[in-house]
Backbone as a printed PyTorch tensor [residue, N CA C, xyz], in Angstrom:
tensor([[[ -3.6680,  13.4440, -16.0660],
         [ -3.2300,  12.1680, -15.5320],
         [ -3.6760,  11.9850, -14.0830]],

        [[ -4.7270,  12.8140, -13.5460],
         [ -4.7240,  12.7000, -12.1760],
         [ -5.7320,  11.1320, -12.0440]],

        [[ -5.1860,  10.6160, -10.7830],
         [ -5.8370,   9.2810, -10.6050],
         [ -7.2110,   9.9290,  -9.7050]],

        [[ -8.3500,   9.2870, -10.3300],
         [ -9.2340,   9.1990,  -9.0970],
         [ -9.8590,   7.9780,  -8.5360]],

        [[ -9.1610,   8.2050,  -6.9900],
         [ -9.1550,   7.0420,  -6.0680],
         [-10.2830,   6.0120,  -6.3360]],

        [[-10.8030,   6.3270,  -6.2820],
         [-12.3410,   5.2080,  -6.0530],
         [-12.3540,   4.5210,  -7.5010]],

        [[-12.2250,   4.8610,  -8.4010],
         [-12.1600,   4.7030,  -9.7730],
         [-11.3730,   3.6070,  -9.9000]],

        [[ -9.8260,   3.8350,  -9.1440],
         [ -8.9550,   2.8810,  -9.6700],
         [ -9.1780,   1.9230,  -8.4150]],

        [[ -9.0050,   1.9600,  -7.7280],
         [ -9.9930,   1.1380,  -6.3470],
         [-10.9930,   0.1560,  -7.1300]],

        [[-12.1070,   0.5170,  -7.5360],
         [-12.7250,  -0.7880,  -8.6270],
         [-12.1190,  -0.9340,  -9.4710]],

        [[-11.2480,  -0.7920, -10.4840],
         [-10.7650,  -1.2530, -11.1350],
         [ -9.4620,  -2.0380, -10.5050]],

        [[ -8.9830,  -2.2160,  -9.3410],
         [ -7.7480,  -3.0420,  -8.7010],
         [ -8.5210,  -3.9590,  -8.2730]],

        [[ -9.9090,  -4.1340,  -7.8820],
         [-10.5610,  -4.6310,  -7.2390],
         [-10.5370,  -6.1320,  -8.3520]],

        [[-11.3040,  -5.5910,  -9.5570],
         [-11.7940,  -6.3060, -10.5960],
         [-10.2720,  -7.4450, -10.5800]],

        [[ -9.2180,  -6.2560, -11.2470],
         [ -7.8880,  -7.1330, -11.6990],
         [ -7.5590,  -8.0120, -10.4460]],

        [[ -7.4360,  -7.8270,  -9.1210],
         [ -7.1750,  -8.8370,  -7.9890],
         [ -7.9900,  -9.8000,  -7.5050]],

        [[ -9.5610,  -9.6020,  -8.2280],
         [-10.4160, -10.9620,  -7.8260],
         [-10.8780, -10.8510,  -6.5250]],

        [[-10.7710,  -9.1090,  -5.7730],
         [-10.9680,  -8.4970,  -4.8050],
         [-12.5890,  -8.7930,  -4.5220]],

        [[-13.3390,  -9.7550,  -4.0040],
         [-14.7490, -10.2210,  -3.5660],
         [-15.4240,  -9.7610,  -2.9180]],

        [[-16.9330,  -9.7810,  -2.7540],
         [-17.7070,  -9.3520,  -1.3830],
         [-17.5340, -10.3070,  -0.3930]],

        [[-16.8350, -12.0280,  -1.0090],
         [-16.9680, -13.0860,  -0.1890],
         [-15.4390, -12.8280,   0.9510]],

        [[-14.5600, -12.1280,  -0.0650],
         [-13.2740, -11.6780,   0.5650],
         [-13.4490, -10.7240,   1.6120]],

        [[-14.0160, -10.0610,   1.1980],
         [-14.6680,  -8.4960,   1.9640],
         [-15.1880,  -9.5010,   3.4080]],

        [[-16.2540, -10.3880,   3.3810],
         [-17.0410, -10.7830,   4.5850],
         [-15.8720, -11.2470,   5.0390]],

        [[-14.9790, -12.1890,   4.7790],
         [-14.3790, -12.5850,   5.5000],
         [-13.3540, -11.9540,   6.1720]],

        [[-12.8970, -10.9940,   5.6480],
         [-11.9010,  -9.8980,   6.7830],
         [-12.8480,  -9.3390,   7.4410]],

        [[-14.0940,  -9.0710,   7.4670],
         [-15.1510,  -8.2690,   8.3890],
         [-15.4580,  -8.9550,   9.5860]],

        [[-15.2380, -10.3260,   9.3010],
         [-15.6990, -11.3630,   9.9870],
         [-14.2430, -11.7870,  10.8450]],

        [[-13.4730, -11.1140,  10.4430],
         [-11.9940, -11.3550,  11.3210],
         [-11.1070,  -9.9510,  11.9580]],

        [[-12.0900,  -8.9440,  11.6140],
         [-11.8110,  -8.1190,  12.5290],
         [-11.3040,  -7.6700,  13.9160]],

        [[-11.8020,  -8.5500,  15.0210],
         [-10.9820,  -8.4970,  16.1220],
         [ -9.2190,  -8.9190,  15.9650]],

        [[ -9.2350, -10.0540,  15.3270],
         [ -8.0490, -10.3510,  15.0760],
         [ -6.9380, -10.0820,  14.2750]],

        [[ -7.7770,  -8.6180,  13.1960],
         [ -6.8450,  -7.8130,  12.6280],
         [ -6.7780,  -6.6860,  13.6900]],

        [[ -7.4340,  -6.2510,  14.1820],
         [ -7.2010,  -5.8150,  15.9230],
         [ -5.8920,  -6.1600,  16.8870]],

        [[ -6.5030,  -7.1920,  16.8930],
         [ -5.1230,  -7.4060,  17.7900],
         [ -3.5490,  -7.9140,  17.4430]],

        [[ -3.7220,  -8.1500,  15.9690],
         [ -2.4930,  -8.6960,  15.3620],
         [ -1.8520,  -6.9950,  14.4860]],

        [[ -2.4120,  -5.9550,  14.3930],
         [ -1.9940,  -4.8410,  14.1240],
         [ -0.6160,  -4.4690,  14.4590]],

        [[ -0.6810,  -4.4770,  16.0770],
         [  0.7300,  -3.3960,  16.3700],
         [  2.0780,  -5.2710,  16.1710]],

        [[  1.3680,  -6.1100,  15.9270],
         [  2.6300,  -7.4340,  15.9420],
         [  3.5490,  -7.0700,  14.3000]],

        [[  2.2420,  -6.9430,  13.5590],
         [  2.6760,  -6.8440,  12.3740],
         [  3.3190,  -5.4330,  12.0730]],

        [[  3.0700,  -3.9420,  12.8390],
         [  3.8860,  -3.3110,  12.8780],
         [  5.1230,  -3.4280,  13.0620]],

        [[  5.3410,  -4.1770,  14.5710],
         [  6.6450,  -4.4960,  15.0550],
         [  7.0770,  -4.9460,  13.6580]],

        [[  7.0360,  -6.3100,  13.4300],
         [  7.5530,  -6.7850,  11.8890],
         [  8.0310,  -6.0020,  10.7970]],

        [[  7.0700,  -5.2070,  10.4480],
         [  7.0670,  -4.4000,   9.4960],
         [  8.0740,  -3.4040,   9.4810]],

        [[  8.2750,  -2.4430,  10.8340],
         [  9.5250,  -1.4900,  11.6670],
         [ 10.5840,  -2.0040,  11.4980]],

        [[ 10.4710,  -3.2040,  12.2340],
         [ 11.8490,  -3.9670,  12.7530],
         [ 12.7450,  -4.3450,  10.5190]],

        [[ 11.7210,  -5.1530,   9.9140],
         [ 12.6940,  -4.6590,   8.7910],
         [ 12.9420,  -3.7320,   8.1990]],

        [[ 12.0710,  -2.6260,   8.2630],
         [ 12.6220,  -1.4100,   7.6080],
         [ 14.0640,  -0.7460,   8.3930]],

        [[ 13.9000,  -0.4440,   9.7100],
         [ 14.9950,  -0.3110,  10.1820],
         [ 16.2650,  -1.0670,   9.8270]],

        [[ 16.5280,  -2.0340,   9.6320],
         [ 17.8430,  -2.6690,   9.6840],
         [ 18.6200,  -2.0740,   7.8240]],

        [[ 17.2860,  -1.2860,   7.7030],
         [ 18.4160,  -0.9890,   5.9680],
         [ 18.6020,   0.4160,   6.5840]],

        [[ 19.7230,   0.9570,   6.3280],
         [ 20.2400,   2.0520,   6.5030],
         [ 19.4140,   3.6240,   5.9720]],

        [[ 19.0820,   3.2530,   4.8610],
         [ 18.5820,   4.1770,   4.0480],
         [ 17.1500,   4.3680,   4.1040]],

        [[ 16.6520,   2.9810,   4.6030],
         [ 15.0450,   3.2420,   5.6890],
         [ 15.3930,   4.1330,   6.6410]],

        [[ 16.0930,   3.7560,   7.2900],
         [ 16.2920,   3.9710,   9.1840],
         [ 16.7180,   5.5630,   9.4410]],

        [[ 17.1280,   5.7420,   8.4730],
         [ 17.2870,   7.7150,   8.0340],
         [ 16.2320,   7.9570,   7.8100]],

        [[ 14.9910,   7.4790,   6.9440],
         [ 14.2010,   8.1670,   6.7210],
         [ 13.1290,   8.1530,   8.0460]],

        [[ 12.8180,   6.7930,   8.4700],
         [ 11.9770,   6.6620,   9.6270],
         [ 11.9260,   7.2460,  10.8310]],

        [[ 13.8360,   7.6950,  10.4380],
         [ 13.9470,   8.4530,  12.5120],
         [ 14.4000,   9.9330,  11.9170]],

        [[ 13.7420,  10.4580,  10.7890],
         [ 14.4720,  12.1380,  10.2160],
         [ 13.9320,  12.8660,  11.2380]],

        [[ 12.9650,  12.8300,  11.9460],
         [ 12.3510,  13.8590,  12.6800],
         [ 11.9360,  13.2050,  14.0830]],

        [[ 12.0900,  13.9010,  15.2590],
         [ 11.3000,  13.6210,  16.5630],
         [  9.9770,  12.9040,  16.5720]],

        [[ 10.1350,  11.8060,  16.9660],
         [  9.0760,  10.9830,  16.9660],
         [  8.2420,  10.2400,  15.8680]],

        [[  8.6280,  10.2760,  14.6200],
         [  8.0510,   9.6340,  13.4260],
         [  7.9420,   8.4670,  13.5310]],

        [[  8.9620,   7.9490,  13.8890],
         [  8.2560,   5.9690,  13.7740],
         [  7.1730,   5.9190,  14.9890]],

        [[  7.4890,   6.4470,  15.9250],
         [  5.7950,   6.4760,  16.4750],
         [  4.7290,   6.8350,  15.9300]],

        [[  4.5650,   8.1680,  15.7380],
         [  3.6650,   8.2850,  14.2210],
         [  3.4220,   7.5830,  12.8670]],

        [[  4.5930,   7.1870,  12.9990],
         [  4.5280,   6.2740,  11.9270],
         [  3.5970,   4.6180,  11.7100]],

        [[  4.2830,   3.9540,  13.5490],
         [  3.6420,   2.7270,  13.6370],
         [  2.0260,   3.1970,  14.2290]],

        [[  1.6520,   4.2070,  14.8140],
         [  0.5830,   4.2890,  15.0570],
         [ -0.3410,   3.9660,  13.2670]],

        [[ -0.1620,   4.7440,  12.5100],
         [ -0.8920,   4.9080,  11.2930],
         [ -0.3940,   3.6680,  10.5250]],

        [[  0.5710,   3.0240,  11.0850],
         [  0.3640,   1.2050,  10.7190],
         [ -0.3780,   0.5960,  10.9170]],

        [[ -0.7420,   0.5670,  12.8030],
         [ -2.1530,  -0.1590,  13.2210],
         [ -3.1440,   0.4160,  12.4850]],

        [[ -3.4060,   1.4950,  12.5760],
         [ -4.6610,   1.9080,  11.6430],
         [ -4.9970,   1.4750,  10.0620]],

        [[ -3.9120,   1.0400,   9.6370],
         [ -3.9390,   1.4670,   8.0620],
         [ -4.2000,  -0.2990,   8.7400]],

        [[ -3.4460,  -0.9210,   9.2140],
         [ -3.7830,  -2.7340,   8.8360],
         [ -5.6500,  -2.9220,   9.6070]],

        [[ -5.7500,  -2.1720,  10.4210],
         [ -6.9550,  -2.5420,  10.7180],
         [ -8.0520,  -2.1320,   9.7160]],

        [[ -7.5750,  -1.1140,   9.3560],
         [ -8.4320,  -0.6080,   7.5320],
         [ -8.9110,  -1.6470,   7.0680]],

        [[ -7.8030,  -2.7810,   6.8780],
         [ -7.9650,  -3.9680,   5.6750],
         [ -9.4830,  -4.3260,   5.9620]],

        [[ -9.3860,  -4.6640,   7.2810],
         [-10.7590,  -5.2810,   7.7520],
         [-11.5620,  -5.0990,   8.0810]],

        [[-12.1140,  -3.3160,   8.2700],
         [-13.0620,  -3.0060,   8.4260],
         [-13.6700,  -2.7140,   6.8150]],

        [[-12.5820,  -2.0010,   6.1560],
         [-12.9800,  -1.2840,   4.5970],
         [-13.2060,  -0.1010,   4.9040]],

        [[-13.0430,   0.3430,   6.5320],
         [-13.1180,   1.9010,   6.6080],
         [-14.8930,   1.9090,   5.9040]],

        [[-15.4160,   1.8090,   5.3280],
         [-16.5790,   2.0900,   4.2280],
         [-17.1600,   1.0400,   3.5120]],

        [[-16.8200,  -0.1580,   3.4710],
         [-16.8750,  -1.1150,   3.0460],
         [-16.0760,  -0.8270,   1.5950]],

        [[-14.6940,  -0.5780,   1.7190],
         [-13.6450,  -0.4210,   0.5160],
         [-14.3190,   0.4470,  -0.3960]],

        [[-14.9360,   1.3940,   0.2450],
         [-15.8260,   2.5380,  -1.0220],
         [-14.6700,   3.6430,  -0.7800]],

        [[-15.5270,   5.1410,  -1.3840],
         [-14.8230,   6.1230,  -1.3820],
         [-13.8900,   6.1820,  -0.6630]],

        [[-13.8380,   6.5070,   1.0030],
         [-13.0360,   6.9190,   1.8590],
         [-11.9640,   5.7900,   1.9320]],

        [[-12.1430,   4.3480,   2.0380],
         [-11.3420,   3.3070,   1.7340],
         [-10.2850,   3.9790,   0.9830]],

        [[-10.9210,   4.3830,  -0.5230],
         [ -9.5530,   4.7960,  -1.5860],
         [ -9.2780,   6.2490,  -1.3850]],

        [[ -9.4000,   7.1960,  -0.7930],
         [ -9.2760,   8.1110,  -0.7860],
         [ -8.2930,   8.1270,   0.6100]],

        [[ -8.1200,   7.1950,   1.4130],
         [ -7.1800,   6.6630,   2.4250],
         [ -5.9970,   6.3860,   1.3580]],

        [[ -5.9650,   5.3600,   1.0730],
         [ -5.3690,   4.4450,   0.4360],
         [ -3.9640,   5.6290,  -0.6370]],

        [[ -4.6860,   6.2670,  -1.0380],
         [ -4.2050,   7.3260,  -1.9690],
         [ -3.0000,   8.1760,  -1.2700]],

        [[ -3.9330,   8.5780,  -0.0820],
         [ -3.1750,   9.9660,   0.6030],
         [ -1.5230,   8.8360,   1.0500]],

        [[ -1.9630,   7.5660,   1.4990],
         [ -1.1810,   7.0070,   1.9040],
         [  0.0700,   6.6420,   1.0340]],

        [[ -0.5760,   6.7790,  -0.1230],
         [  0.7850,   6.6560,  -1.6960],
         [  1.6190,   7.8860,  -1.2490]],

        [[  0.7650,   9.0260,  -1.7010],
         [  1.0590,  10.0170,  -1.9260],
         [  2.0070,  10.8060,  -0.7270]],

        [[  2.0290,   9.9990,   0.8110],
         [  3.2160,  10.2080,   1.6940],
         [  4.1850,   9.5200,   1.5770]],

        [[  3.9930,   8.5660,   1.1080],
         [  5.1290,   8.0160,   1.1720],
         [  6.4850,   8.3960,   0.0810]],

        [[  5.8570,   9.2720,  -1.5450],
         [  6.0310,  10.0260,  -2.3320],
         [  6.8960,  10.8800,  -2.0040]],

        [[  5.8120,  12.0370,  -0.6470],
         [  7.0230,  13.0780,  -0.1870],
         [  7.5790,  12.7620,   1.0910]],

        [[  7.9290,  11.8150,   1.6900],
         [  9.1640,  11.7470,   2.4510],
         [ 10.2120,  10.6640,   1.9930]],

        [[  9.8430,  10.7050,   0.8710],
         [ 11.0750,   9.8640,  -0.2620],
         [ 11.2760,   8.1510,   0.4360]],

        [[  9.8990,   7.3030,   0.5920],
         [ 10.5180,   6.0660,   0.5680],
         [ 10.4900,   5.8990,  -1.1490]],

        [[ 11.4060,   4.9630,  -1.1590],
         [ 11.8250,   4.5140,  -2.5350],
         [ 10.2970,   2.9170,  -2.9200]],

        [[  9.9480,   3.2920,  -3.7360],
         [  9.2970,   1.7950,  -4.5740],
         [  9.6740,   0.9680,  -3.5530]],

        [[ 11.0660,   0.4830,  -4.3970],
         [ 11.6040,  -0.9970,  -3.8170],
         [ 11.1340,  -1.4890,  -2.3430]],

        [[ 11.2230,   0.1410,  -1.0650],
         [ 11.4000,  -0.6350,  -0.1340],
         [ 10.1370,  -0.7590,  -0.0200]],

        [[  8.7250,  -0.1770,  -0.1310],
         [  7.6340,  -0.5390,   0.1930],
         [  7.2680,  -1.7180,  -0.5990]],

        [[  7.7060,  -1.8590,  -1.5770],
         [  7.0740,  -3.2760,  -2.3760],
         [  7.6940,  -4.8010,  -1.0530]],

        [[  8.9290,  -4.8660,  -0.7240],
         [  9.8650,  -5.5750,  -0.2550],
         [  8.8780,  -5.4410,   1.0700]],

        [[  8.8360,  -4.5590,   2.1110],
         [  8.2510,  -4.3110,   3.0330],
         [  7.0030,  -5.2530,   3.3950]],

        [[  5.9770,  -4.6870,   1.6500],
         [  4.7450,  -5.3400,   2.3370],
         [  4.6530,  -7.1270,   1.8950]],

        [[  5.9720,  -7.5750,   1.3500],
         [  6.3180,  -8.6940,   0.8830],
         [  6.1130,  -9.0420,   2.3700]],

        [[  7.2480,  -8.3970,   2.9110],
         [  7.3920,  -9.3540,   4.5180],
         [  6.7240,  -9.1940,   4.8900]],

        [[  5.0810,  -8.3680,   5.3690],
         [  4.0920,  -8.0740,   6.1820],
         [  3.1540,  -9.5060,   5.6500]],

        [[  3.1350,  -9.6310,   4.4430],
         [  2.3030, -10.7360,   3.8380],
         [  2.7200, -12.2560,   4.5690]],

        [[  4.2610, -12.3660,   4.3690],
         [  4.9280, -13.1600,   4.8520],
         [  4.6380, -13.4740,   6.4990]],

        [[  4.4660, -12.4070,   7.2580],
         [  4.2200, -12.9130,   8.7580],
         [  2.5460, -13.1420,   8.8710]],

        [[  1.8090, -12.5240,   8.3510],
         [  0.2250, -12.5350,   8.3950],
         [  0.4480, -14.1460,   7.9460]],

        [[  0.7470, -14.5900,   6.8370],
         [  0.6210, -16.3590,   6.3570],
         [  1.6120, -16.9650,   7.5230]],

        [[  2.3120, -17.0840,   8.1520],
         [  3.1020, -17.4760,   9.3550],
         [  1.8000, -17.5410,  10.5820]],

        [[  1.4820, -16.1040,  10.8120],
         [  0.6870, -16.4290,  12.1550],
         [ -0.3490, -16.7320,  11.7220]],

        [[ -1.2490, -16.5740,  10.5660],
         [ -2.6210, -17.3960,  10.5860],
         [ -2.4630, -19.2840,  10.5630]],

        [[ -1.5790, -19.2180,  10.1880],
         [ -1.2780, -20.8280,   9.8680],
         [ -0.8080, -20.9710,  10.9430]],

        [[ -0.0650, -20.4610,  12.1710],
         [  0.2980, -20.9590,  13.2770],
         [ -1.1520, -20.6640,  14.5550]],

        [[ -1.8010, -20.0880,  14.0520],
         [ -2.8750, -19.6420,  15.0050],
         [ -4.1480, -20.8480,  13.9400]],

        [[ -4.0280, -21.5160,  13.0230],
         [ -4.6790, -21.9800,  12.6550],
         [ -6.0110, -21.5190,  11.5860]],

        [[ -5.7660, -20.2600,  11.7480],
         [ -6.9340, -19.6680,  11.0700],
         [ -6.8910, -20.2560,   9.3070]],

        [[ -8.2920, -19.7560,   8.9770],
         [ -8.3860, -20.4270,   7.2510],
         [ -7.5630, -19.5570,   6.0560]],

        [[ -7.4030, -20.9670,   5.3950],
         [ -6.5810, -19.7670,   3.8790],
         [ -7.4060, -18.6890,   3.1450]],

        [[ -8.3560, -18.7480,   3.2970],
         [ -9.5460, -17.7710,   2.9480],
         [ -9.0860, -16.2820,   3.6030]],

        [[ -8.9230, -16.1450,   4.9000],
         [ -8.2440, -14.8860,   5.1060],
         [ -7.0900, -14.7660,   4.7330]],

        [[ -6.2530, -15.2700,   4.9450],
         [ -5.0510, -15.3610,   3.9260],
         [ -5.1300, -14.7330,   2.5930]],

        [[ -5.9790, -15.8700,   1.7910],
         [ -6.0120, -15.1100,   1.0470],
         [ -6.3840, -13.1460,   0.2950]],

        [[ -7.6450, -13.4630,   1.4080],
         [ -8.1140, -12.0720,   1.5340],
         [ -7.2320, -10.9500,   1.6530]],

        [[ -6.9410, -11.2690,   2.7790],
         [ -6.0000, -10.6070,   3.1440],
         [ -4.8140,  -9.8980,   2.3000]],

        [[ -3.9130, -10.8350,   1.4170],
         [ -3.2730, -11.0290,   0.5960],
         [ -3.2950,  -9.7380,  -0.8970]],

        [[ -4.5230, -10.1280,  -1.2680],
         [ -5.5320,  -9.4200,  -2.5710],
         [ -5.3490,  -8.0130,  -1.8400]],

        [[ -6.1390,  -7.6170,  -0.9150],
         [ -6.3960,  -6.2330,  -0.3630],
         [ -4.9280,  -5.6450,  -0.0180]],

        [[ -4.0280,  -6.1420,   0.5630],
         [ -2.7120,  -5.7270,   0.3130],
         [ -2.0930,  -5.5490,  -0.9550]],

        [[ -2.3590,  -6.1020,  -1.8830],
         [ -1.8760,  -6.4670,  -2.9960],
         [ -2.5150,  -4.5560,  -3.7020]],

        [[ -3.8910,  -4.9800,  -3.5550],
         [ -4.4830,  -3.4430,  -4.2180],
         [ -4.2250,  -2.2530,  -3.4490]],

        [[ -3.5540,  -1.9840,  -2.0350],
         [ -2.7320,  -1.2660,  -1.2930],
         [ -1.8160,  -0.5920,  -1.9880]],

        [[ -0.8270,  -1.6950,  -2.0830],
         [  0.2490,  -1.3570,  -3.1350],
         [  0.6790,  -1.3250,  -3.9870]],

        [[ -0.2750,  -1.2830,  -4.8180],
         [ -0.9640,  -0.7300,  -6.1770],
         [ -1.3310,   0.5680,  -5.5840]],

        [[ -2.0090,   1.1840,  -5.1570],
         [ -2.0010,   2.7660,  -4.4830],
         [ -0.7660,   3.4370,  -4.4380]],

        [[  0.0070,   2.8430,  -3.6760],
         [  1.0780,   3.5570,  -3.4000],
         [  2.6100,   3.4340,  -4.9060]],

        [[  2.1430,   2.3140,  -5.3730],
         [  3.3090,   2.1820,  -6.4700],
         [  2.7340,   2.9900,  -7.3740]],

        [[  1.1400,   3.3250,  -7.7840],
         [  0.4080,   4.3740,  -8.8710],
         [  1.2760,   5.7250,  -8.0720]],

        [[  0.8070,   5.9760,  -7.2590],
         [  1.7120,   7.3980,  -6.1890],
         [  2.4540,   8.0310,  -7.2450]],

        [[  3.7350,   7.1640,  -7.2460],
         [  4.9550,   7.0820,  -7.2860],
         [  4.7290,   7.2610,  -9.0290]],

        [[  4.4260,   6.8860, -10.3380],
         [  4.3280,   7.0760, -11.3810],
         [  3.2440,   8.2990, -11.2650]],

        [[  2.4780,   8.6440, -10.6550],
         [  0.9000,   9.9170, -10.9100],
         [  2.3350,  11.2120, -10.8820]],

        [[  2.7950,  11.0420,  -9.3740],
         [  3.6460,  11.9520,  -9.1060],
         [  4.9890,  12.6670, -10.0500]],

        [[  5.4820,  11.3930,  -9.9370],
         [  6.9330,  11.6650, -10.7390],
         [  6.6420,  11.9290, -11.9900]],

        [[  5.6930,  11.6730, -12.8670],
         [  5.3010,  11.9520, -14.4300],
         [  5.0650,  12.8710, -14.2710]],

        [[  4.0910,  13.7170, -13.3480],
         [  3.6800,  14.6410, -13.6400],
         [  4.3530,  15.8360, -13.3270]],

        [[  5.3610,  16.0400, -12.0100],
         [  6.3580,  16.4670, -12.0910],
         [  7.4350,  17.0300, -13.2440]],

        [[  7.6020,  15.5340, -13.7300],
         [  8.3570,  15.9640, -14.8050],
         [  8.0850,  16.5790, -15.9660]],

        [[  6.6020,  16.5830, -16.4680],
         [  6.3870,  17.1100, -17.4830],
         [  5.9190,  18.3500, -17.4480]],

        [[  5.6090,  18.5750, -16.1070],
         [  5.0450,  20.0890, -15.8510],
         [  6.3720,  20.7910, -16.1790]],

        [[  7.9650,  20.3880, -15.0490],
         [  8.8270,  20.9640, -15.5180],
         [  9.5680,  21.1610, -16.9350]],

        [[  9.1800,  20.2150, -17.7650],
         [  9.1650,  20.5420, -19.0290],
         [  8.6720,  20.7510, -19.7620]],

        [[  7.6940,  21.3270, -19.5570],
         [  6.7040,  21.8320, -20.4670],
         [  5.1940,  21.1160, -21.7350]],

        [[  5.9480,  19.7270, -21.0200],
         [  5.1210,  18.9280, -22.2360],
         [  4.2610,  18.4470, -22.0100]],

        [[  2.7990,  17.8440, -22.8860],
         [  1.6650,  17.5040, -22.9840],
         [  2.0290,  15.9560, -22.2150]],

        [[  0.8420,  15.3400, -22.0490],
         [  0.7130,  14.1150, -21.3760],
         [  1.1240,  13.2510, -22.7320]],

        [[  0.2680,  13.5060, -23.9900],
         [  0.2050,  12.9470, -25.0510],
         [  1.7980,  12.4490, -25.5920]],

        [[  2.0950,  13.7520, -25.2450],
         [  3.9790,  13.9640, -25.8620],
         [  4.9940,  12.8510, -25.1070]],

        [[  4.5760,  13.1280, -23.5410],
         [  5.3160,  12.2370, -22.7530],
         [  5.1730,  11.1420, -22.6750]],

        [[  4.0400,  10.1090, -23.1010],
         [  3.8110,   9.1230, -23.1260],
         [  4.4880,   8.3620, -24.4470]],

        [[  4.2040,   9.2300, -25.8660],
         [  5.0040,   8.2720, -26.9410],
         [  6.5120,   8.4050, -26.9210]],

        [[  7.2220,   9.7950, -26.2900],
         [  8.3980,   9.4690, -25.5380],
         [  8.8330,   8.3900, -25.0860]],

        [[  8.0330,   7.7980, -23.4330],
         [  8.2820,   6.5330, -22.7060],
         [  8.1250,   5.5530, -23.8450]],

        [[  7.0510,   5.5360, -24.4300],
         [  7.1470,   4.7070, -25.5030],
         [  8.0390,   4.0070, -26.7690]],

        [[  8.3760,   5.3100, -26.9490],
         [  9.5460,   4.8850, -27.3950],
         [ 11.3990,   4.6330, -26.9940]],

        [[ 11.2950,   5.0410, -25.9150],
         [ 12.3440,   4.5160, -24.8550],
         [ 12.2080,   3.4200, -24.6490]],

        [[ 10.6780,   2.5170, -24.0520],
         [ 11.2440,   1.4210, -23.7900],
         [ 11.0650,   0.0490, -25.0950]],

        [[ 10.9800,   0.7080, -26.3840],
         [ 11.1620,   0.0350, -27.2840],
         [ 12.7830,  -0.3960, -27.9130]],

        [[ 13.2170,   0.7930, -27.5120],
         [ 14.9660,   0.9630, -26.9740],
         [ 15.8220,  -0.2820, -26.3230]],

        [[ 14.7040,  -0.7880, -24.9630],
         [ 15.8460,  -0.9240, -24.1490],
         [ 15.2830,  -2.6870, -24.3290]]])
């Protein structure tokens, strides 16, 4: 069951309508994912903090939300460079970035909710700064296949976990789920 990054990277690409015309246009707006980085951190911090069960996890150790918002700016300025032009290293980012968030136990919910509101202020300030729906949209898609990375994480991980500890085939565990959620 192991995912390989780049693999599912074109294939999120395909399902989100993820473009080269999309691609130019965050390349082409680069400074201004530059400088709108650490705003949309703030944003991004400021709601995770106010839930309790974030705000434990963000401040568990000396200095993490600094570490933390630093590799925010980075990860939002990602969008717009592609790191690679959204090739290998793009998804091989993208991945590691599931896969932390995995082991310091954020939950699904809050990163799905999270990058809801990050989407939410990016369409606020481009429309208040005037910029086109075209980045917007862009923008939008490439977040969208983000978290798709990190929500795959979260199923690569926990399945496989579980079946290692029990002993069972991939094959086995799957008509299992299968038939559970014919159940419910």
């Amino acid at each position: 069951m192991a995912l390989e990054p780049y693999e599912f990277m074109v294939k999120m690409e395909k399902r989100m309508f993820f473009s080269d015309q999309d691609k130019s246009v965050l390349q082409s707006s680069i400074d201004w994912g530059k400088e709108s980085a650490p705003v949309m951190a703030t944003v991004f911090y400021d709601y995770l903090g106010r839930d309790p069960e974030m705000n434990a996890i963000l401040n568990a150790s000396e200095g993490r939300i600094d570490r933390l918002r630093k590799t925010f700016i980075q990860w939002f300025y990602d969008m717009f460079t592609g790191i690679d032009e959204w090739g290998e290293c793009y998804a091989e980012s993208r991945w590691r970035i599931g896969l932390i968030h995995v082991r310091i136990g954020i939950g699904p919910q809050h990163v799905v909710l999270a990058m809801a509101t990050v989407i939410r202020a990016v369409e606020s300030k481009l429309e208040a700064e005037g910029k086109t729906k075209d980045l917007n949209s862009a923008l939008s898609k490439i977040c969208m296949i983000d978290l798709a990375f990190i929500e795959q994480a979260y199923v690569e991980i926990y399945s496989e976990a579980f079946r290692q500890e029990a002993g069972w085939t991939e094959s086995f565990f799957r008509r299992l789920i299968a038939q559970r959620t014919e159940n419910l």
